[in-house]
BAPA-374305 format. One record per atom (N, C-alpha, C): residue in one letter; x, y negated, z; atom name. Coordinates in nm, 2 decimals. Example, Ala and Ser with C-alpha at 12.3 -4.5 7.8 and 13.67 -1.06 7.14 Angstrom:
 aa     px     py     pz at
  A   1.32   0.57   0.78  N
  A   1.23   0.45   0.78 CA
  A   1.32   0.33   0.78  C
  S   1.28   0.22   0.71  N
  S   1.37   0.11   0.71 CA
  S   1.29   0.00   0.79  C
This chain:
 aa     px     py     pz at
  X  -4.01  -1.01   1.01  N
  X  -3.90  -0.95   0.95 CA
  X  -3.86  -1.02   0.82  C
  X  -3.91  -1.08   0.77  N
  X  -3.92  -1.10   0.60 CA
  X  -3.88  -1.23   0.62  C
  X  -3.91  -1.35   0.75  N
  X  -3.89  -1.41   0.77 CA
  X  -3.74  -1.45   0.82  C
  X  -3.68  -1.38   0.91  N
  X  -3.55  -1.35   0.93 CA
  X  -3.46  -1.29   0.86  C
  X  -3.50  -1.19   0.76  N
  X  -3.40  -1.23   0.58 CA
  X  -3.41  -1.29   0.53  C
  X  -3.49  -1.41   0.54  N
  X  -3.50  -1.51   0.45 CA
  X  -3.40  -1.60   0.51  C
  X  -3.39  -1.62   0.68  N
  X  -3.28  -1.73   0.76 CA
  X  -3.17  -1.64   0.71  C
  X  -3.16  -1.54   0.72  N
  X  -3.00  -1.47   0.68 CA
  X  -2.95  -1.50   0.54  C
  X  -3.05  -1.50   0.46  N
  X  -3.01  -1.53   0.33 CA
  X  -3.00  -1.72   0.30  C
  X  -3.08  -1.75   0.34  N
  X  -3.06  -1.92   0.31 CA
  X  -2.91  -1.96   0.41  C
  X  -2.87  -1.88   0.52  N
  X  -2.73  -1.91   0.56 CA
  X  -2.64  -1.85   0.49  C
  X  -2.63  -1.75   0.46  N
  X  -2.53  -1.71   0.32 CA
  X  -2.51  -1.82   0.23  C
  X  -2.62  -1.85   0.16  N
  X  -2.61  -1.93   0.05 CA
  X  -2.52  -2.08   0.08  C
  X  -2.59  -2.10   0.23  N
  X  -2.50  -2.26   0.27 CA
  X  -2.39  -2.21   0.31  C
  X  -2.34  -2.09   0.34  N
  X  -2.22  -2.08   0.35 CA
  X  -2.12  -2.08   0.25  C
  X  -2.20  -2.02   0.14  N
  X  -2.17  -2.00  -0.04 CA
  X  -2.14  -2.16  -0.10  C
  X  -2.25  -2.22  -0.08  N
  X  -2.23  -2.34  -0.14 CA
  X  -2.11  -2.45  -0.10  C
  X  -2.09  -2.41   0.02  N
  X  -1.95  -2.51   0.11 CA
  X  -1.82  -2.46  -0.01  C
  X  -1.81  -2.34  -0.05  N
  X  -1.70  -2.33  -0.10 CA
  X  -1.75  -2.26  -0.25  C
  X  -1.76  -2.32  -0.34  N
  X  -1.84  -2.28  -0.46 CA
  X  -1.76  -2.16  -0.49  C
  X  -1.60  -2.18  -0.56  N
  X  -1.53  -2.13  -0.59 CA
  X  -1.50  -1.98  -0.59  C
  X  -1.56  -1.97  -0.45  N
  X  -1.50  -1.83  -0.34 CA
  X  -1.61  -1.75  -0.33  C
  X  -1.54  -1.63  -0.29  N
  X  -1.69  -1.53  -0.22 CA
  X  -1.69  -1.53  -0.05  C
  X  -1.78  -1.60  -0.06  N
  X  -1.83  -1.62   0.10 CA
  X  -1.93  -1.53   0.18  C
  X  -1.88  -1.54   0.31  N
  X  -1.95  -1.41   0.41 CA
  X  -1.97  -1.53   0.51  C
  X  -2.12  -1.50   0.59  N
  X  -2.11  -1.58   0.68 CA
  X  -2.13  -1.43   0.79  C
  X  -2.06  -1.43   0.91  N
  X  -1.96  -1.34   1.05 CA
  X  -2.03  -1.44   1.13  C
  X  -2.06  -1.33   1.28  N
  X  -2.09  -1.35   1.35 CA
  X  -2.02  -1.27   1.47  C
  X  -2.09  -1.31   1.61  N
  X  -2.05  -1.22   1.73 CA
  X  -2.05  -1.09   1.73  C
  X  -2.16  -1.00   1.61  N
  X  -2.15  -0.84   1.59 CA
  X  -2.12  -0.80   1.51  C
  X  -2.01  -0.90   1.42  N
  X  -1.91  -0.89   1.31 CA
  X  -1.81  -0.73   1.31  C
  X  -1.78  -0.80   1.40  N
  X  -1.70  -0.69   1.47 CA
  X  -1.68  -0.56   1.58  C
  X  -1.63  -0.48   1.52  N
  X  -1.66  -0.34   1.64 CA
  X  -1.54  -0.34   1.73  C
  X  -1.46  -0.39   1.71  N
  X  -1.30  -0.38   1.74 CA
  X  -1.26  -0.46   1.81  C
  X  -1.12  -0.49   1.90  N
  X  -1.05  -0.56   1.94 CA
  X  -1.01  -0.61   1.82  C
  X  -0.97  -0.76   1.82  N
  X  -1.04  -0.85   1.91 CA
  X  -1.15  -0.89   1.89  C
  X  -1.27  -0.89   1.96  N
  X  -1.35  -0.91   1.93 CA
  X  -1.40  -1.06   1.91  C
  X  -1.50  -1.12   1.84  N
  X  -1.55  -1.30   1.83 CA
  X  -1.64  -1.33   1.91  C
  X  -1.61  -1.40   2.03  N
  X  -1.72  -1.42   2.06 CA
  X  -1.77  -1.58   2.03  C
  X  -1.74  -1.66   1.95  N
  X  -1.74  -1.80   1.94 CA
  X  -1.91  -1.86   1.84  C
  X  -1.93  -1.77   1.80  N
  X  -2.09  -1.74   1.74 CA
  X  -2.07  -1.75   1.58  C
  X  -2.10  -1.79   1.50  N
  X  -2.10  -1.77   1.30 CA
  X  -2.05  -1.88   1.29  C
  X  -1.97  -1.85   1.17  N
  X  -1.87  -1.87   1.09 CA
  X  -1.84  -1.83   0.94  C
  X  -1.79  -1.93   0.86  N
  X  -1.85  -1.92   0.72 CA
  X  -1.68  -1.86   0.70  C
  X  -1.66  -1.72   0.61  N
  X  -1.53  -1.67   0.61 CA
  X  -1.53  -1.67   0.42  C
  X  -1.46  -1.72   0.38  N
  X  -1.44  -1.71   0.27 CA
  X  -1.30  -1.65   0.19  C
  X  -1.31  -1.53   0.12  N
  X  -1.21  -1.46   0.07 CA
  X  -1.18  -1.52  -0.08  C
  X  -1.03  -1.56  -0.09  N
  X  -0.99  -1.58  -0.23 CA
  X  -0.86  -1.50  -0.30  C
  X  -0.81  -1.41  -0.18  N
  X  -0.72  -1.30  -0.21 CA
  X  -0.74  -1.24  -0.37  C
  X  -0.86  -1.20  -0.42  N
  X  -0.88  -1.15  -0.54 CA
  X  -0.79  -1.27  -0.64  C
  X  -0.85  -1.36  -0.65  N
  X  -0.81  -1.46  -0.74 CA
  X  -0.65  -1.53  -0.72  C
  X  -0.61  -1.48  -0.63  N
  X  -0.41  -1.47  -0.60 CA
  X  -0.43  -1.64  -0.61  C
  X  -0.51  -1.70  -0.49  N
  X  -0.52  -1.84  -0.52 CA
  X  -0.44  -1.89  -0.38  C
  X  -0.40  -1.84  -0.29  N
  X  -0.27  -1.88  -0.18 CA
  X  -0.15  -1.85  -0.15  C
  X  -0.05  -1.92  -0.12  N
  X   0.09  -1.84  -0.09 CA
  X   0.07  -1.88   0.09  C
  X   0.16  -1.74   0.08  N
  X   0.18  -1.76   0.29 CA
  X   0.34  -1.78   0.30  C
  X   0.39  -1.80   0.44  N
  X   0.50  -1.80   0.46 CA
  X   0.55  -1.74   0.62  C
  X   0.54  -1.60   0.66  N
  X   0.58  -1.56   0.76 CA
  X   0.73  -1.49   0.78  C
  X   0.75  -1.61   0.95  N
  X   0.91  -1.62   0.95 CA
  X   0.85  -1.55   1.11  C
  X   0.95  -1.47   1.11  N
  X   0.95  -1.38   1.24 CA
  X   1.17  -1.37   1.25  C
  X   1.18  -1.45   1.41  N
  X   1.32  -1.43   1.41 CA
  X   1.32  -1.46   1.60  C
  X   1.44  -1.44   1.61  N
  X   1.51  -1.53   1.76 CA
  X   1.41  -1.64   1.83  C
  X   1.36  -1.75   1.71  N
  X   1.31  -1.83   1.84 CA
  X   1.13  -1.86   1.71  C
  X   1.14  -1.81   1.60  N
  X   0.97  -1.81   1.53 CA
  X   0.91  -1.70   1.53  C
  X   0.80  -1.70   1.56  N
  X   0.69  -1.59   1.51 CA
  X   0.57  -1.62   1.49  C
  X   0.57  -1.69   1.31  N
  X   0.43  -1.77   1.30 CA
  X   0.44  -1.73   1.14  C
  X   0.29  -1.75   1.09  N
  X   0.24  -1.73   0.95 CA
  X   0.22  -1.84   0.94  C
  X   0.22  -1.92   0.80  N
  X   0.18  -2.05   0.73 CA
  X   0.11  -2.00   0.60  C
  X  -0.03  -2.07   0.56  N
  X  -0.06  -2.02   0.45 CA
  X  -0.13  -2.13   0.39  C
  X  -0.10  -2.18   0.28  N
  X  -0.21  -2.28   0.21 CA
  X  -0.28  -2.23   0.13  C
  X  -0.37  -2.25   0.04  N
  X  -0.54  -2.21  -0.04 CA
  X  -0.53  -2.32  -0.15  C
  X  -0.56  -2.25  -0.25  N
  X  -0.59  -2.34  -0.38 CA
  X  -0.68  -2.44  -0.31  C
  X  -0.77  -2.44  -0.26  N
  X  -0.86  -2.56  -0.21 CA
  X  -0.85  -2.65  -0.09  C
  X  -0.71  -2.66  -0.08  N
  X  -0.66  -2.73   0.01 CA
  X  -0.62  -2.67   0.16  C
  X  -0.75  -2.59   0.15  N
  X  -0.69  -2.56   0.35 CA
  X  -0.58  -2.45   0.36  C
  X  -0.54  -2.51   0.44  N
  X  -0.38  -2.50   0.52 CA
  X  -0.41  -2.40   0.65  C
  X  -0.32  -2.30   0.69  N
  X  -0.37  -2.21   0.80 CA
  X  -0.22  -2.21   0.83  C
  X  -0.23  -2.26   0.99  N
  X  -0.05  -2.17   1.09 CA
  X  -0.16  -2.08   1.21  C
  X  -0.05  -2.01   1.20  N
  X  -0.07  -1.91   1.35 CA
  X   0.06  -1.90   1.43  C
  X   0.08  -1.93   1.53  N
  X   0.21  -1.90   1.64 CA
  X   0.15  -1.74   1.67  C
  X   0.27  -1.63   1.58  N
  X   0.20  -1.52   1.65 CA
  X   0.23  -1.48   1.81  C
  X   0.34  -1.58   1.84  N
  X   0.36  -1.50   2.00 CA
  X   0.26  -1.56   2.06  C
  X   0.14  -1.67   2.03  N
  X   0.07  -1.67   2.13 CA
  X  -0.11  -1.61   2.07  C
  X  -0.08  -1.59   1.96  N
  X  -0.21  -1.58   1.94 CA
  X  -0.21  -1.46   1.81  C
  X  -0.15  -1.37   1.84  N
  X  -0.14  -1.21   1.76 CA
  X  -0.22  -1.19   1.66  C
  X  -0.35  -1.22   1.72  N
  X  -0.46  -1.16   1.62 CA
  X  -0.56  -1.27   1.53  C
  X  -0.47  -1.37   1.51  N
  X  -0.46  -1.45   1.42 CA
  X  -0.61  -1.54   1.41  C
  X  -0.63  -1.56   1.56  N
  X  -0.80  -1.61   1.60 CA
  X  -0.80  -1.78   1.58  C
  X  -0.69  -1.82   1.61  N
  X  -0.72  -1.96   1.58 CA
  X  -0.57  -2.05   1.49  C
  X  -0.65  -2.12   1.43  N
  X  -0.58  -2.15   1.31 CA
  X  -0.54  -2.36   1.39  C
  X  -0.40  -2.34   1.38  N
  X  -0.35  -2.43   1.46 CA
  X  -0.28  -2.55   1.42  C
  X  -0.29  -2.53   1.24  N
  X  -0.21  -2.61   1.16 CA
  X  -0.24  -2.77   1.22  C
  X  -0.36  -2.80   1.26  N
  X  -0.38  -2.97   1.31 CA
  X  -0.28  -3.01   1.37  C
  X  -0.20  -2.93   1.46  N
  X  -0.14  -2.96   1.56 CA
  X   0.03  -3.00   1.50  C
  X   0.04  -2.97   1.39  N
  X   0.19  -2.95   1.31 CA
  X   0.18  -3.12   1.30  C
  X   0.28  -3.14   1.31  N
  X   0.33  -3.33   1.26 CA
  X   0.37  -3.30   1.09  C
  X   0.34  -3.45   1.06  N
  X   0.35  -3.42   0.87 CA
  X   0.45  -3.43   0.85  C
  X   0.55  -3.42   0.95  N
  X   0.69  -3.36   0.86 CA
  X   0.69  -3.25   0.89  C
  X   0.65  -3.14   0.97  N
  X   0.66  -3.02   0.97 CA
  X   0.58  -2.95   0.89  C
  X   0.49  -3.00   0.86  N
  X   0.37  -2.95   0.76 CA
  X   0.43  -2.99   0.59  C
  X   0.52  -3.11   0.56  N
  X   0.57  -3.10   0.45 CA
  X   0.71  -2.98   0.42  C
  X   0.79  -3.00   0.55  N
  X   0.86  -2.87   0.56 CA
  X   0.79  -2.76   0.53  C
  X   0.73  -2.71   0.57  N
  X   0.70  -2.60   0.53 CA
  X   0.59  -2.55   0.43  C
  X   0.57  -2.71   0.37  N
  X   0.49  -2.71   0.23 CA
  X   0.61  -2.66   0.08  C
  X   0.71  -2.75   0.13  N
  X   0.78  -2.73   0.01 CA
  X   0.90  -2.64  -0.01  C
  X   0.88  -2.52   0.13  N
  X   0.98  -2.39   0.10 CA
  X   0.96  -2.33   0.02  C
């Protein structure tokens, strides 16, 4: 037992240390009770909402329905919500850098 808090806590902390700045949770497959559920295995989640350190940009119209968000520490998040609602995978790679500067500098 003592030994498997100890792997849960030294993965927190590597989770912690990837993003000093932030308060980090490292989530797993029994993260969640709800639809939708994760099944993809752990994952380091880091919240910076307290510290108002991102702006987003969701356009919902005729032919968009997608969020854009950048992070004081560089990373960049899109979601197409028509195809992916519950905001499971983050697609920004996929944007060409003129779409990604577009909609850096609205």
């Amino acid at each position: 037992m003592r030994r498997k808090l100890r792997k849960s806590k030294d993965s927190l902390a590597e989770c912690s240390q990837m993003f000093s700045k932030l308060n980090c949770y490292q989530h797993d497959n029994d993260h969640w009770k709800t639809p939708p559920l994760w099944h993809d295995g752990k994952f380091c989640f880091c919240m910076n909402a307290p510290n108002n350190t991102y702006w987003c940009l969701r356009t919902i119209n005729d032919t968009h329905n997608f969020l854009y968000c950048e992070f004081i520490t560089g990373l960049v998040t899109y979601y197409d919500l028509n195809i992916d609602p519950y905001q499971l995978r983050n697609v920004a790679f996929t944007l060409s850098n003129s779409r990604l500067a577009e909609l850096h500098h609205v």
